[in-house]
ZADO-1210 file (C-alpha; in nm, 4 decimals, padded with zeros to 6 digits):
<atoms>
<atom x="-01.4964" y="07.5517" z="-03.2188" code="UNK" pos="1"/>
<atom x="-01.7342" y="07.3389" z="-03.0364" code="UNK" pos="2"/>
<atom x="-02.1199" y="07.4107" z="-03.1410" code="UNK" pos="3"/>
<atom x="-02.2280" y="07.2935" z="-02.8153" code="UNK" pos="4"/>
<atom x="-02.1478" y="07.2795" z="-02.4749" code="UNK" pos="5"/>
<atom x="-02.3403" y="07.0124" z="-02.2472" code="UNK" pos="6"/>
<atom x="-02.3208" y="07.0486" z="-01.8773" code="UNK" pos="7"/>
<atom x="-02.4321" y="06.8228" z="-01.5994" code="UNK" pos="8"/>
<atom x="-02.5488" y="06.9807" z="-01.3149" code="UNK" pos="9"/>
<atom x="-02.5037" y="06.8174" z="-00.9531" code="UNK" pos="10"/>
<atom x="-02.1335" y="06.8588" z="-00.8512" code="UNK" pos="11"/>
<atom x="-02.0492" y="07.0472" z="-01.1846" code="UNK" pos="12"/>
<atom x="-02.2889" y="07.3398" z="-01.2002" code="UNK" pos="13"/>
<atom x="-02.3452" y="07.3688" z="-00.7825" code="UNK" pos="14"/>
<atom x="-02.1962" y="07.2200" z="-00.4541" code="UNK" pos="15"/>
<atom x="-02.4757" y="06.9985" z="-00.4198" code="UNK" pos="16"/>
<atom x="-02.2971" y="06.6497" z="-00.3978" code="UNK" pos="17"/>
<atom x="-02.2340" y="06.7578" z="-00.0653" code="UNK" pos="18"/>
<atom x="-02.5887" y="06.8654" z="00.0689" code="UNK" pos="19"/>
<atom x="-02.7382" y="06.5361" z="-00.1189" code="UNK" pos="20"/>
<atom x="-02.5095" y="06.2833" z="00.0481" code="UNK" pos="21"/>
<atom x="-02.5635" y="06.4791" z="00.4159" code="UNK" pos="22"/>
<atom x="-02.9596" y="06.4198" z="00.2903" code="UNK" pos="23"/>
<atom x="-02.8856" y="06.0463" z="00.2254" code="UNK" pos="24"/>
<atom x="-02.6876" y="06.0061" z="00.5272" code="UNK" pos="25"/>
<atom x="-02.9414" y="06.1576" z="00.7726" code="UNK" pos="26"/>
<atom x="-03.2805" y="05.9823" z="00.5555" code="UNK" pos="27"/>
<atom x="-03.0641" y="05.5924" z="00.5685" code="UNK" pos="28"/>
<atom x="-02.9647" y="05.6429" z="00.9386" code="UNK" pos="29"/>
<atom x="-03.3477" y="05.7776" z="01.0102" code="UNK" pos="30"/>
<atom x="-03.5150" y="05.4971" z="00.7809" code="UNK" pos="31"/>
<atom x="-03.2836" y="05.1951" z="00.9931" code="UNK" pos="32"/>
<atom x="-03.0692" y="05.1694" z="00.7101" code="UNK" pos="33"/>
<atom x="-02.7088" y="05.3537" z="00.8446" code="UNK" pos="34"/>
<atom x="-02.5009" y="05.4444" z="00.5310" code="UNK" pos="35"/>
<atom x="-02.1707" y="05.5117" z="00.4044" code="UNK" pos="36"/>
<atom x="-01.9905" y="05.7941" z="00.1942" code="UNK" pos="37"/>
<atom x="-01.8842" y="05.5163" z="-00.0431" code="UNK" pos="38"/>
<atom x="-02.2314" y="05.3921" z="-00.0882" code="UNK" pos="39"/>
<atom x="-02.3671" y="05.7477" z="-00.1628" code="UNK" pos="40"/>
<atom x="-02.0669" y="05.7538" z="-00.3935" code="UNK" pos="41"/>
<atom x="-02.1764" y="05.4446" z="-00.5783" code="UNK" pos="42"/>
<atom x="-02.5615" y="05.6499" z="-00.6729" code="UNK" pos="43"/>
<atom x="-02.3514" y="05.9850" z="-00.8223" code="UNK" pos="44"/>
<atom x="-02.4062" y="06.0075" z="-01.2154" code="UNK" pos="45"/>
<atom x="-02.7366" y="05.7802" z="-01.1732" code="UNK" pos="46"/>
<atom x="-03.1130" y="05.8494" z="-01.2216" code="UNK" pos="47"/>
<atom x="-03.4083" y="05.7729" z="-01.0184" code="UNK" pos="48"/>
<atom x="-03.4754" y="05.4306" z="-01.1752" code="UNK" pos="49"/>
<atom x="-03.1298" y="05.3321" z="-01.1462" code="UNK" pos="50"/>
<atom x="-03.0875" y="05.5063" z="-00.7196" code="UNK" pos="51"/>
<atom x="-03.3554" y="05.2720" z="-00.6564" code="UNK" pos="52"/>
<atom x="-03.2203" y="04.9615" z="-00.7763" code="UNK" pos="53"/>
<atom x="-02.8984" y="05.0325" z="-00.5669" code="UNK" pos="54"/>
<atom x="-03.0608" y="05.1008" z="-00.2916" code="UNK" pos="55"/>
<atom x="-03.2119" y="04.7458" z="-00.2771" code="UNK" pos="56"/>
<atom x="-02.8656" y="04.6289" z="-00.3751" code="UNK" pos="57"/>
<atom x="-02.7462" y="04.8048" z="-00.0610" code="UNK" pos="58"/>
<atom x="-03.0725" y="04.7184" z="00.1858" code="UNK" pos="59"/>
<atom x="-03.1900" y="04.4085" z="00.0626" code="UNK" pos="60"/>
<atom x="-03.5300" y="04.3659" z="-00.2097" code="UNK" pos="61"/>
<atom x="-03.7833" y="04.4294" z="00.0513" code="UNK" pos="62"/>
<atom x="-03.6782" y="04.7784" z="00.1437" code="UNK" pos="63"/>
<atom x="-03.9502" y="05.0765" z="00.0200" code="UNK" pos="64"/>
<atom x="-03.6408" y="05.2358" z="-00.2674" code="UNK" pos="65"/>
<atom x="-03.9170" y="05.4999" z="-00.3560" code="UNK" pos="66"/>
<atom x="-04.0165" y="05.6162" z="-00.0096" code="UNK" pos="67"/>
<atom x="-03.5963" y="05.6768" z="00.0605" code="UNK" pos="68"/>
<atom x="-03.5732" y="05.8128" z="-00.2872" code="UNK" pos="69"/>
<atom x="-03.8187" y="06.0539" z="-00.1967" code="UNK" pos="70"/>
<atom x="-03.7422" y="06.1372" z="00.1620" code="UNK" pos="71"/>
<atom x="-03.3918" y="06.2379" z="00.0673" code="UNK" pos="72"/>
<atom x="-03.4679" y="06.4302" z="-00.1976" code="UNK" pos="73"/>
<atom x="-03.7162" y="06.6262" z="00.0302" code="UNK" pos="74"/>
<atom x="-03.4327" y="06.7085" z="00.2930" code="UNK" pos="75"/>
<atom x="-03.2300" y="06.7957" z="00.0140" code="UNK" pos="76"/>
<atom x="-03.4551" y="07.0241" z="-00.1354" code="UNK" pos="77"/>
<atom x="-03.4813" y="07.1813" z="00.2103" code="UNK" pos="78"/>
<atom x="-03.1758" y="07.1912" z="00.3189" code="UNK" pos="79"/>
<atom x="-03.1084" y="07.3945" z="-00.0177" code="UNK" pos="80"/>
<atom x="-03.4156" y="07.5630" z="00.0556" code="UNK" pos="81"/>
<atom x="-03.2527" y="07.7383" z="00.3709" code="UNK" pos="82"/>
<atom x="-02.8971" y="07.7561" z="00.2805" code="UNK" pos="83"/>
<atom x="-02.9113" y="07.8520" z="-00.0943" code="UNK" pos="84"/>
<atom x="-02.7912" y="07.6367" z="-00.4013" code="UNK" pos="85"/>
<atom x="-02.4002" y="07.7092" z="-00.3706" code="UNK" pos="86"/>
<atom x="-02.2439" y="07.7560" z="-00.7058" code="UNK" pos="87"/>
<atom x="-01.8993" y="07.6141" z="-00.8217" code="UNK" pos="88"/>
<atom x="-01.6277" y="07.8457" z="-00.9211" code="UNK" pos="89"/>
<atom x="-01.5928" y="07.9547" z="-01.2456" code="UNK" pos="90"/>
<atom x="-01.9609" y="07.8737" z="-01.3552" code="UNK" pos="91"/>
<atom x="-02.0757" y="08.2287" z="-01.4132" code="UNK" pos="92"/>
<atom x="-01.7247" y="08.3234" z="-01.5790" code="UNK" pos="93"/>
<atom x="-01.8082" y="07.9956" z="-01.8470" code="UNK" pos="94"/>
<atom x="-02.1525" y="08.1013" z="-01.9894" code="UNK" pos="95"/>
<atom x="-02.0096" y="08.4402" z="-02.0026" code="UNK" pos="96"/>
<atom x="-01.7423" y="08.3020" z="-02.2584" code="UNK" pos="97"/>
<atom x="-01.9777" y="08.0763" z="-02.4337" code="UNK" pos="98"/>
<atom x="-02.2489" y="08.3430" z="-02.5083" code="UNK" pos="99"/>
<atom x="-02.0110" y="08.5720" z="-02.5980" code="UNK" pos="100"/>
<atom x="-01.8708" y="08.3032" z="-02.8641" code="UNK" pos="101"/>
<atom x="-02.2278" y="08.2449" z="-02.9384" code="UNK" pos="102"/>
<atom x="-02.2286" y="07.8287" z="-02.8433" code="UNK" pos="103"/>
<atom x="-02.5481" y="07.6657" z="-02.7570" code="UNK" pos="104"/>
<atom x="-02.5642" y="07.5168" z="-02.4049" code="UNK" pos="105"/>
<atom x="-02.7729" y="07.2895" z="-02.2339" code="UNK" pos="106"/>
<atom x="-02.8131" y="07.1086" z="-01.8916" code="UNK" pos="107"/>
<atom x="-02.7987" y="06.7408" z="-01.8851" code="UNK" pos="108"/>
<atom x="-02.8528" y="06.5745" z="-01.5532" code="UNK" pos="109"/>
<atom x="-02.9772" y="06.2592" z="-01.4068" code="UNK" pos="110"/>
<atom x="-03.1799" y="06.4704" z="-01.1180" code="UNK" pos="111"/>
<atom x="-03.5742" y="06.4922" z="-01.1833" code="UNK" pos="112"/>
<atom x="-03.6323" y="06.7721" z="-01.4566" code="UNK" pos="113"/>
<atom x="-03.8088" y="07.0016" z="-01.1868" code="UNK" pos="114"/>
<atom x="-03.4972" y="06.9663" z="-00.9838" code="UNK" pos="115"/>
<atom x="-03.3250" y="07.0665" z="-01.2744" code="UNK" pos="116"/>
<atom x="-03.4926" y="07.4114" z="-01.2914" code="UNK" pos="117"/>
<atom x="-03.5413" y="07.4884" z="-00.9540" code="UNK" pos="118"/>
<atom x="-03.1397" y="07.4827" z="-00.8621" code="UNK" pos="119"/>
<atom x="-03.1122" y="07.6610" z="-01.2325" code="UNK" pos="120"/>
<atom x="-03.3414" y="07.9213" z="-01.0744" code="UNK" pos="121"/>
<atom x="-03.2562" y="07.9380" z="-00.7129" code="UNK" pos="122"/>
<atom x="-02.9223" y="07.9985" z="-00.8335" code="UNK" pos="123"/>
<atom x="-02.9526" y="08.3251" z="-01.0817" code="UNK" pos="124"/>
<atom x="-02.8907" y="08.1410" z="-01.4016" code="UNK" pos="125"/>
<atom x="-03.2279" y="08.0800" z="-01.5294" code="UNK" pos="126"/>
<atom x="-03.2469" y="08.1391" z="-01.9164" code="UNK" pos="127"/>
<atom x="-02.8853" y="08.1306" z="-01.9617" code="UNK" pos="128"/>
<atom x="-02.9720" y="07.7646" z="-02.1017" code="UNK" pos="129"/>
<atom x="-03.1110" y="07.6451" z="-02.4271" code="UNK" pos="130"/>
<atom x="-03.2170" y="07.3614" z="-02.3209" code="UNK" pos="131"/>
<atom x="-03.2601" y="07.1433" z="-01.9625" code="UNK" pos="132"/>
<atom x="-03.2900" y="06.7789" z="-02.0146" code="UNK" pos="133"/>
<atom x="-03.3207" y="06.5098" z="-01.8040" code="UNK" pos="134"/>
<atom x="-03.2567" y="06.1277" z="-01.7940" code="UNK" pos="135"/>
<atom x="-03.5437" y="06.0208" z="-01.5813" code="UNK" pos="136"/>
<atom x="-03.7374" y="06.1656" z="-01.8933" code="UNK" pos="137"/>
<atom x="-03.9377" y="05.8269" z="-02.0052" code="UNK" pos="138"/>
<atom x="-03.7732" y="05.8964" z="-02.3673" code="UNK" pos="139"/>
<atom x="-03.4921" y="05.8224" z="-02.2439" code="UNK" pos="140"/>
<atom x="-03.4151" y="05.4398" z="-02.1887" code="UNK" pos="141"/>
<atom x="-03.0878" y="05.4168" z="-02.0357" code="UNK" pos="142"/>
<atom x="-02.9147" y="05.6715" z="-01.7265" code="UNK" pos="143"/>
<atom x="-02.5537" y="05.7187" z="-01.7538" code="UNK" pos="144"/>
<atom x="-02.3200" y="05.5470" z="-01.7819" code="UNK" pos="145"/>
<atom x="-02.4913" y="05.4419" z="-02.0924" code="UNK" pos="146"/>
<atom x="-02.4398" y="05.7629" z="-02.3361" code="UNK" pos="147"/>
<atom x="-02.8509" y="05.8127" z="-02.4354" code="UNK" pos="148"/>
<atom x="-02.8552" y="06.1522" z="-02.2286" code="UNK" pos="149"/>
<atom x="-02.6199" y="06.3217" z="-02.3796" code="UNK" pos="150"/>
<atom x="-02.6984" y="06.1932" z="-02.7395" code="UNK" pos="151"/>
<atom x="-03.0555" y="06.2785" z="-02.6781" code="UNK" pos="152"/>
<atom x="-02.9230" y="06.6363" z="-02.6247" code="UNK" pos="153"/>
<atom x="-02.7156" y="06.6548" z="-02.9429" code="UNK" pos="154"/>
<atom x="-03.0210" y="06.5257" z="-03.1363" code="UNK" pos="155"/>
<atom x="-03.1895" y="06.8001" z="-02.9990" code="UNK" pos="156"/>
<atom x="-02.9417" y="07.0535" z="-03.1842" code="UNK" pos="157"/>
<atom x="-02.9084" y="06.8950" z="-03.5204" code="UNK" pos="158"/>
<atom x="-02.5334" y="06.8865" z="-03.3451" code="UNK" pos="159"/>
<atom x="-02.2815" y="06.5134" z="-03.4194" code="UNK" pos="160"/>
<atom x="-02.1096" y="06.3966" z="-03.1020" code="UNK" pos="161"/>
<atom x="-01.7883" y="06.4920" z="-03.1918" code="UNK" pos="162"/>
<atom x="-01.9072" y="06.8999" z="-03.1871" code="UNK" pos="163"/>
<atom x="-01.9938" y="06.9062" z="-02.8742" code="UNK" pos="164"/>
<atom x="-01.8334" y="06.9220" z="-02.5084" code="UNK" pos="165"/>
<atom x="-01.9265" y="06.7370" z="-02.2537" code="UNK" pos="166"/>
<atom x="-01.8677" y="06.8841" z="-01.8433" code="UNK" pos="167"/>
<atom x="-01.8172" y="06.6214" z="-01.6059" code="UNK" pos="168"/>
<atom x="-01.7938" y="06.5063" z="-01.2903" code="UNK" pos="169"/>
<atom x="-01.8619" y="06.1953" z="-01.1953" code="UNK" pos="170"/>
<atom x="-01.7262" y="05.8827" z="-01.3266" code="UNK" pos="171"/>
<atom x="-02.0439" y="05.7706" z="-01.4663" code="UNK" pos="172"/>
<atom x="-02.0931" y="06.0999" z="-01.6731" code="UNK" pos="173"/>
<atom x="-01.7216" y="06.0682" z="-01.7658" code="UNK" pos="174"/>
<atom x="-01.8249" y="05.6691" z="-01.9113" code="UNK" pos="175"/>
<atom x="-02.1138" y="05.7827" z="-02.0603" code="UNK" pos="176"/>
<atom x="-02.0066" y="06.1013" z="-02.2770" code="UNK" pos="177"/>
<atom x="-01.7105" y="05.8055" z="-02.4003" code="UNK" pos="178"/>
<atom x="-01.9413" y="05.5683" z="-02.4498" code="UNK" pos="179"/>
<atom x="-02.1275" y="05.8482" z="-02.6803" code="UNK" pos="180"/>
<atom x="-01.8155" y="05.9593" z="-02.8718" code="UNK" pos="181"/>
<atom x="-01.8415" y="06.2990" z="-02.6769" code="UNK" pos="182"/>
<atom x="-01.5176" y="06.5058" z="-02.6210" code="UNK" pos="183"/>
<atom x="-01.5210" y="06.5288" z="-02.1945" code="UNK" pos="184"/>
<atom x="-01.3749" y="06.7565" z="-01.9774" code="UNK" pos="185"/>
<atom x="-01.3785" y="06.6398" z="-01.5942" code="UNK" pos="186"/>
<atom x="-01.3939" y="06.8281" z="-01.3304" code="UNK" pos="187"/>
<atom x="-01.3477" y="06.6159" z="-00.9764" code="UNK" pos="188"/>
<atom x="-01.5543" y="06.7028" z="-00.6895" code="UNK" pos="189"/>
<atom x="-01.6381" y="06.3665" z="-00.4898" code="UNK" pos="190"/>
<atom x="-01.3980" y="06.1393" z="-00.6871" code="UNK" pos="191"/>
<atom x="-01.1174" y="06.1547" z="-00.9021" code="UNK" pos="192"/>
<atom x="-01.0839" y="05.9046" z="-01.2243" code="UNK" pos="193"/>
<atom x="-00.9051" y="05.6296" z="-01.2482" code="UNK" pos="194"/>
<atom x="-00.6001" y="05.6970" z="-01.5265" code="UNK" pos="195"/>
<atom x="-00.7650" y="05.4529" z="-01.7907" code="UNK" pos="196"/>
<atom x="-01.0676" y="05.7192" z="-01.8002" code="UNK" pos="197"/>
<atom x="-00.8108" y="06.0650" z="-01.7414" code="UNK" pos="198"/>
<atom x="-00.6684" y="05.9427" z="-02.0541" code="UNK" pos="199"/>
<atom x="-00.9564" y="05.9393" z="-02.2617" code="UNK" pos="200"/>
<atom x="-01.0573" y="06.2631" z="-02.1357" code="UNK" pos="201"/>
<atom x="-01.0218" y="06.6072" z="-02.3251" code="UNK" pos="202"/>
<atom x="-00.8643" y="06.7134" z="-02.0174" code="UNK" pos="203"/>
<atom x="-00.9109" y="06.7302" z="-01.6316" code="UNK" pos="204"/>
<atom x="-00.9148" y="07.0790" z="-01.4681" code="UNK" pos="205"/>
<atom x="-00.9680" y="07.1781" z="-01.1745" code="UNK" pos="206"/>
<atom x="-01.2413" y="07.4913" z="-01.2181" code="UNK" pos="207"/>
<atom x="-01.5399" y="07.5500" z="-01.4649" code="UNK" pos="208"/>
<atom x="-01.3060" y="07.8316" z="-01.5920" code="UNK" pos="209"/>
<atom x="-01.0341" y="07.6673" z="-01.7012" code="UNK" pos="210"/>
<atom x="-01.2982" y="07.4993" z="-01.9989" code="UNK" pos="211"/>
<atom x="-01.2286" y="07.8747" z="-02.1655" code="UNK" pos="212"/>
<atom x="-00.9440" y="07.7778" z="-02.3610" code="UNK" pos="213"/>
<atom x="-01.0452" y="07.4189" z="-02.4827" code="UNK" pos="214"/>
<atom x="-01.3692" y="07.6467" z="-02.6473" code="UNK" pos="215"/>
<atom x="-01.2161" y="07.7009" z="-02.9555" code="UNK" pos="216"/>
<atom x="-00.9664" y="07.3994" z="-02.9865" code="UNK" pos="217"/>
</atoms>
């Protein structure tokens, strides 16, 4: 049985892949800068630091990264604000099982750690989760796909790679919990894997609960 179960949070926990790349879309468009899906595809998995290097790579070195950065994640938060943090299917039905097998759990994200908590809270699940951590924490160096995150977390719990499970879905969580030696489940919201990373997964499903039965492998 795995001791501990380590979710990410934006397009694993909640819907909110969708309501961020609407934010990025409008913000780009607003700022002069018109965007694509694929580009917003190309930030999902990353942190702040890493967003804002991308978004010069996409607008050139003189555009403000931090002023976009922070417009879209204000029309994000209120778009969520008004219409809810919408949860995926399955979620609730997960922590059920891994309380009830008595499994630590923790969120590991690459959103801002008060982002973390807020959707956590909006959303009814606040204190279901021993731990929140996130990678634009200054201890850790490297956002995914580099596998610091989630080895940060298992430090946390006294807990080897190998013990715990790591919830995907984005290919750069996918990358990282390999890089880290982490079994990885995927579950696809914006993108599917390419079959070189499906076959290093655990598995691919497509709900949070069908992760019940690989609990206890």
């Amino acid at each position: 049985m795995f001791k501990l179960i380590i979710f990410d949070m934006d397009g694993l926990m909640f819907d909110t892949e969708g309501v961020m790349c609407r934010a990025f879309l409008e913000v780009t468009a607003e700022s002069g800068y018109p965007s694509t899906r694929d580009q917003f595809i190309g930030l999902l998995g990353l942190n702040s630091r890493d967003i804002q290097k991308k978004y010069r790579d996409y607008y050139g070195e003189d555009v403000d990264a931090a002023a976009i950065y922070r417009a879209c994640g204000d029309r994000k938060m209120e778009i969520l604000e008004t219409e809810g943090v919408p949860v995926k299917k399955g979620l609730s039905r997960l922590l059920d099982e891994i309380d009830r097998l008595g499994i630590k759990k923790a969120v590991a994200s690459s959103s801002d750690l008060q982002v973390i908590k807020d959707n956590v809270d909006r959303a009814g699940f606040g204190g279901r989760f021993d731990l929140l951590m996130s990678s634009a924490s200054a201890r850790i160096q490297r956002g995914k796909p580099y596998p610091d995150l989630f080895l940060a977390v298992c430090r946390e719990f006294a807990v080897k790679p190998g013990e715990a499970l790591v919830l995907e879905d984005s290919v750069n969580g996918v990358e990282a919990a390999i890089a880290g030696g982490i079994p990885v489940i995927q579950v696809p919201d914006f993108v599917q894997l390419p079959e070189s990373l499906k076959k290093q997964c655990l598995s691919v499903v497509d709900s949070l609960d069908q992760v019940i039965p690989f609990l206890c492998p």
